[in-house]
N, C-alpha and C positions, 0 to 999 in steps of 0.2 A: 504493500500500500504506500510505504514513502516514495517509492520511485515513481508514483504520479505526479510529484509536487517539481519533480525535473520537468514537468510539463507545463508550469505554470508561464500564462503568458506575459510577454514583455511591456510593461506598464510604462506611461506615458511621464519619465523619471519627474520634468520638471513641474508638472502637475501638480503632483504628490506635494512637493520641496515647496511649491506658492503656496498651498493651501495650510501647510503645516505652517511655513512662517506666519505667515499673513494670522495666525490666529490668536498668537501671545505676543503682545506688546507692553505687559506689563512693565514694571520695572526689575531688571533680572534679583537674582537671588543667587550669593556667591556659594558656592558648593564645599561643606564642612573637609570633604578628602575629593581629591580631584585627581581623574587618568589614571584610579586604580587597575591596575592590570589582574583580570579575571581568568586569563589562558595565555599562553606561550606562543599559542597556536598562528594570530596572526598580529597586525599591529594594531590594527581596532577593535581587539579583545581588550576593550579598556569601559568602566564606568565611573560614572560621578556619583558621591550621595553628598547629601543633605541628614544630617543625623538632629534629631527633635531631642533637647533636653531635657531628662528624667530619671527616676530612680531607676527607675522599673521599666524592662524589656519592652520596647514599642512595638507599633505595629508599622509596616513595611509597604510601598506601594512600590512597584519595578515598573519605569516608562521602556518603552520601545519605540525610537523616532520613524517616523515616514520619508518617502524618498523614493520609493520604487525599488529599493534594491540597488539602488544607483546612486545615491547620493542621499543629506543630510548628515543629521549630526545632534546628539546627545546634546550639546551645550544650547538646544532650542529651547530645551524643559526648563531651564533656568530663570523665564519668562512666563511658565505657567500660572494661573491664575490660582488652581489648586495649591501648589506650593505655598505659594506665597501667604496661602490663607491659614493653610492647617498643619505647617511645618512649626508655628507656634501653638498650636494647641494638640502638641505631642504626637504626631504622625512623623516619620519617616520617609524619607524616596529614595528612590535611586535612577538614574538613568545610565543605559545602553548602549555603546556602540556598536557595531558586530561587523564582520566582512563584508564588502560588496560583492553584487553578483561575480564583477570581471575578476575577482580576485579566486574565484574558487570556478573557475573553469563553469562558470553558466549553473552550476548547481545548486540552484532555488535551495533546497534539502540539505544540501551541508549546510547553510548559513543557518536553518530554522533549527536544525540539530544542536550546531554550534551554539545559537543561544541560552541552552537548556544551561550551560558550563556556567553562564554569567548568575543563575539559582544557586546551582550547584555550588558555587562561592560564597553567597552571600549569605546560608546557610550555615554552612562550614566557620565562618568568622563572625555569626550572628553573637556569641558573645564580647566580642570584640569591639561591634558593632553597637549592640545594645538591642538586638532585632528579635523579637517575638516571632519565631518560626511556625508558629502554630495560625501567624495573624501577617500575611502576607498577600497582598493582590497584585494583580497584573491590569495594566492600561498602553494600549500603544494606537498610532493612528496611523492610516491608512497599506502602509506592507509592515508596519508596526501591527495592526491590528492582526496579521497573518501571525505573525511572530507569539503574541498573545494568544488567539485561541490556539495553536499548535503546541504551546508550553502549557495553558491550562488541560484540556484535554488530551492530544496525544500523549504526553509523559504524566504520572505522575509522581508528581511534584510537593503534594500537600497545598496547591494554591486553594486559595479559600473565593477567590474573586476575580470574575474577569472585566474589563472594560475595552472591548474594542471600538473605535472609533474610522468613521469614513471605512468600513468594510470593502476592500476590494474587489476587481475582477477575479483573484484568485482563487476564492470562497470555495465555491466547488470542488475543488480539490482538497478542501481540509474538512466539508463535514463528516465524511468517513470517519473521521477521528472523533468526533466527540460520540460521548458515553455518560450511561445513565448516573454513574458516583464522579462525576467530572465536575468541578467550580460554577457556580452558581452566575449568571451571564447579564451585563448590562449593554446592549449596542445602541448607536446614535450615527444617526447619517444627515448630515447638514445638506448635502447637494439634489437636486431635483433630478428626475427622470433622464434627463438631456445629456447629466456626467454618464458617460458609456465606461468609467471607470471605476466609479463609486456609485453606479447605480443602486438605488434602494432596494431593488430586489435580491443584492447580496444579504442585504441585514435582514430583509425578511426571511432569507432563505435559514439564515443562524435561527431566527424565532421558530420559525417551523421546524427547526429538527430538533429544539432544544424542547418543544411540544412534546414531539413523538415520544421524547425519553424521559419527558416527567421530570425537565432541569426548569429551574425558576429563569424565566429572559424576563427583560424588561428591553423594548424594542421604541426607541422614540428616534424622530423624525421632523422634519417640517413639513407644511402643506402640500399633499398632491404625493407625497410618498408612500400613503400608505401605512405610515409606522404612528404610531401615536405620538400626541404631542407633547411636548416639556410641560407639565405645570406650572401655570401662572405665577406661581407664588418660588418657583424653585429657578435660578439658572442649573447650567449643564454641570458646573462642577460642583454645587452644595450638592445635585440631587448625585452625583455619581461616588462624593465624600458618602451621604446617609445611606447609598448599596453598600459599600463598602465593611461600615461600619457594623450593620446590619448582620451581613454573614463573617464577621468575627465575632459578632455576641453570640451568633447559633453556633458557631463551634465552640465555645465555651461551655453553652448548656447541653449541648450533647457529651461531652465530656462531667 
């Protein structure tokens, strides 16, 4: 089943890279450890965190940037609106760099592979860190978002949360992977009918197979997409902060 993901097709890079910038103009937020190196493997096996000051083991969110596989760059998330808001009220991040396609010989699959390493790390040095590995989610946008559901579902991981954003063309080849004890799913697609790249029908298609298997989606959109709407009273990041949150309180009480 992974070597369909060698199939994934060639996305429109600079696309991706406007729509990602173009979305955090915040004022950035200087990163507690910076270009930590997660793998040996390549040169952009490197992440940034953000570590939230506290006694007690936080909880974790892992970004994954967009770009098509072709470009961007972890040092985006440094402008997110999320960060900025709940890095003071005891939340942790971290963001991702990973391989470009041309660097791994066209192999969609190594890279998505490869990123499972930058978990795999942060795990490992969660007391280091200060990182609640019980209370860790996943958020990335648009070949970000591939990266996200392929580490929530196909491996796991213990993630508790996923948030992908701007759902891509490559969709179809990852929903083979999700399963019925797989992270619990919040997707959002900003663009209309007309993006043949991030068409809504990708993120529908996440709701509807997250249906079949009896996984919690929350699928929102803007008008004419089909997806439900943000609530009035919420923007995108308080309402994707309160998912978040939400399924670390239930893995507590299942515990």
């Amino acid at each position: 089943m992974l070597g369909l993901l060698d199939k994934i097709n060639k996305p429109i890079a600079l696309s991706f890279f406007c729509l990602f910038a173009l979305s955090y103009c915040a004022q950035a937020q200087t990163p507690t450890k910076k270009d930590i190196r997660y793998s040996q493997n390549f040169e952009r096996s490197i992440l940034d965190l953000w570590l939230a000051e506290s006694k007690k083991p936080t909880p974790l969110v892992v970004n994954f940037h967009g770009g098509g596989f072709r470009i961007g760059d972890k040092g985006f998330f440094n402008r997110n609106p999320i960060l900025k808001k709940y890095l003071p009220e005891g939340v942790s991040f971290a963001s991702v760099n990973y391989p470009f396609v041309q660097q791994v010989d066209g192999n969609y699959a190594k890279i998505l592979e490869h990123c499972t390493e930058s978990i795999h790390f942060l795990k490992k040095n969660a007391k280091k860190f200060n990182i609640d590995t019980n209370r860790i989610s996943l958020m990335g946008n648009s070949a970000g978002a591939l990266v996200t559901c392929y580490l929530g579902h196909a491996k796991k991981l213990g993630i508790k949360s996923i948030f992908p954003i701007q759902q891509p063309k490559g969709t179809p080849l990852l929903i083979p992977f999700f399963r019925k004890d797989g992270p619990v799913v919040m997707v959002y697609n900003r663009s209309g009918k007309r993006d043949q790249i991030h068409h809504p029908d990708f993120a529908i298609m996440v709701r509807e197979r997250c249906k079949e298997l009896g996984i919690d989606c929350y699928a929102y959109g803007v008008q004419g997409t089909g997806l439900d709407p943000l609530p009035k009273d919420k923007n995108l990041h308080d309402l994707a902060m309160d998912f978040f949150r939400k399924s670390w309180k239930e893995d507590k009480k299942k515990k």
